[in-house]
C-alpha positions, -999 to 999 in steps of 0.1 A, spaced: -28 -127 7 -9 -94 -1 19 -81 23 34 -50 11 58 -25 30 56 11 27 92 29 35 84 63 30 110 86 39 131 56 52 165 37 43 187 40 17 204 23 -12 226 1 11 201 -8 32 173 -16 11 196 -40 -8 203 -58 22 164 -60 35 155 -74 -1 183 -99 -1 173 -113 36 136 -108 24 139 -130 -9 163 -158 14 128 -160 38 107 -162 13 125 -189 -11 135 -210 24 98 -211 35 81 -215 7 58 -186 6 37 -179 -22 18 -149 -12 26 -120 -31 53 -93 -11 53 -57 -21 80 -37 -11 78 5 -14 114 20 -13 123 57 -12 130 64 -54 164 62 -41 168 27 -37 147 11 -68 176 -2 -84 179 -27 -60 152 -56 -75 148 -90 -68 134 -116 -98 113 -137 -71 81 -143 -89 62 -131 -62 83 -104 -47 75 -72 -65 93 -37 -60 69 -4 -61 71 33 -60 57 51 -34 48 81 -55 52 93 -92 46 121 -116 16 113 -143 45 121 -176 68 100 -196 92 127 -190 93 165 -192 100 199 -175 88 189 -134 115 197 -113 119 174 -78 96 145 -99 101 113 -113 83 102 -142 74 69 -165 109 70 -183 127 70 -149 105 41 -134 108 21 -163 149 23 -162 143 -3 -132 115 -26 -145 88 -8 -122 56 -15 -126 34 -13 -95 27 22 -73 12 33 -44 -17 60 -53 -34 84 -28 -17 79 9 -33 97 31 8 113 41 5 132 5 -33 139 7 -30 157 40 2 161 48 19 170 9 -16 186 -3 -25 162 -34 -57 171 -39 -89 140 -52 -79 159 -87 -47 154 -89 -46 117 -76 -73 102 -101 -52 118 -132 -21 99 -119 -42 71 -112 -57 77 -146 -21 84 -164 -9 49 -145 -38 28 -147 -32 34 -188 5 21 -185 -6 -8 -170 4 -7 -135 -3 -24 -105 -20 2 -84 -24 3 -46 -47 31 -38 -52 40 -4 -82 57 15 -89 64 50 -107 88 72 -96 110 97 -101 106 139 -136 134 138 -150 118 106 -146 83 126 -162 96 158 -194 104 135 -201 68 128 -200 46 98 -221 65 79 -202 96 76 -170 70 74 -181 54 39 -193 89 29 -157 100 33 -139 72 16 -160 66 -7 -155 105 -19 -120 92 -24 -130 69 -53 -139 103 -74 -127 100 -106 -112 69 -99 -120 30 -127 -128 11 -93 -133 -19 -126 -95 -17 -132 -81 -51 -131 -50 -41 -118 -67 -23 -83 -57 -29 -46 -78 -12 -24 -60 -2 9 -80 9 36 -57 32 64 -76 51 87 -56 83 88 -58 87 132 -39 54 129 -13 57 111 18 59 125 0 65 160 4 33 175 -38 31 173 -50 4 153 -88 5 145 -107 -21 159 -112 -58 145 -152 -43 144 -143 -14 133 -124 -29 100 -143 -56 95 -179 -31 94 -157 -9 72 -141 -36 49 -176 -54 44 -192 -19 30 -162 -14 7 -167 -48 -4 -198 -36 -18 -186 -11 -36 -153 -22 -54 -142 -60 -65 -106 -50 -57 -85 -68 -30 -93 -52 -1 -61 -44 24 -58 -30 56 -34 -2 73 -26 16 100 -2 7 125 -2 -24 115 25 -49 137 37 -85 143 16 -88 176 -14 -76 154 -13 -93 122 -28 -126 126 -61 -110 142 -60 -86 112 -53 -109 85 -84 -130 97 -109 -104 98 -133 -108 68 -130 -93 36 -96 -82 43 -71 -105 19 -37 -83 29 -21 -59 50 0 -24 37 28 -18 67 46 13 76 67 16 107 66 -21 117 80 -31 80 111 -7 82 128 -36 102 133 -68 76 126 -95 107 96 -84 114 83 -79 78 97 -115 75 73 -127 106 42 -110 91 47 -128 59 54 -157 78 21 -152 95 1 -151 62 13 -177 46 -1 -197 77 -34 -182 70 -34 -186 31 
């Protein structure tokens, strides 16, 4: 199983060296094995743990060693703290930030080559969902353009965008039908988002095909990102 957080705009230095301290104490005391990915704002990366299977990501990042990008963050930074796993192709910076299918499969392209661990996200939007299944895969799998879906380093995420952060999770049908035709398609580990919660996890976690979960809002809280590991490591 993979249970990885997502922060986004969320917490700060202080805090996220307090959540990974409780986080790494849970994990040692119970004996979980699963591997724990944990997105901080590019604020707070300095605070890393050593757990084996505890490993620190960024959320976004500029496809350079280094150079003349004002507001970005690039390889040299990331590596100053060890980094080597990122979150690719959110549906938040797709829609929300603009990043066009372009732009994500060069950084996926520029951080596949550096050897990352990459989490790459798709997900279709509530009228594309209303059309069927057909029009669903058509969508997502449009999202794979450009993209080495043979990397060895992939995690596929699947986050419907109507529920993210809308208190809507799709149905157990609706991400298992989806899951099983991605499966098809890519060997990655297959993950899913989208207001994702404690009360939830178990159901989702047990769903075929899916081997992990990526959390948003529910994961901001340390307890209850401590309960969903908890959770998995009971399904593992």
């Amino acid at each position: 199983m993979i249970i990885a957080a997502n922060f986004k705009t969320n917490h700060t230095r202080a805090s996220t060296k307090a959540y990974m301290q409780t986080l790494g104490a849970f994990v040692e005391n119970e004996g979980i094995s699963d591997d724990i990915l944990v997105f901080p704002p590019a604020t707070a990366l300095e605070h890393i743990i050593t757990d084996d299977n505890i490993r620190m990501g960024i959320q976004n990042a500029y496809p350079v060693e280094k150079g003349s990008f004002t507001g970005e963050v690039g390889l040299e930074q990331i590596a100053e703290f060890g980094i080597k796993t990122i979150l690719i192709g959110h549906s938040e910076r797709r829609h929300i930030l603009g990043e066009s299918q372009e732009e994500i499969a060069k950084k996926f392209a520029y951080f596949s080559e550096a050897g990352f661990e990459i989490v790459y996200c798709v997900g279709e939007p509530k009228e594309v969902r209303e059309e069927g299944i057909e029009a669903v895969m058509q969508y997502n799998l449009a999202q794979f353009e450009g993209i080495d879906i043979h990397y060895d380093k992939l995690i596929v995420a699947y986050e419907p965008v109507w529920a993210i952060g809308t208190g809507l999770s799709a149905s157990n049908e609706q991400i298992e039908e989806t899951l099983s035709k991605l499966q098809e398609y890519v060997s990655a580990p297959l993950l899913y988002g989208g207001s994702v919660k404690v009360a939830n996890t178990k159901e989702i976690l047990a769903i075929k095909h899916c081997e992990g979960i990526l959390v948003g809002t529910a994961s901001w809280d340390v307890n209850s990102f401590c309960e969903m590991a908890a959770i998995a490591k009971q399904l593992s």
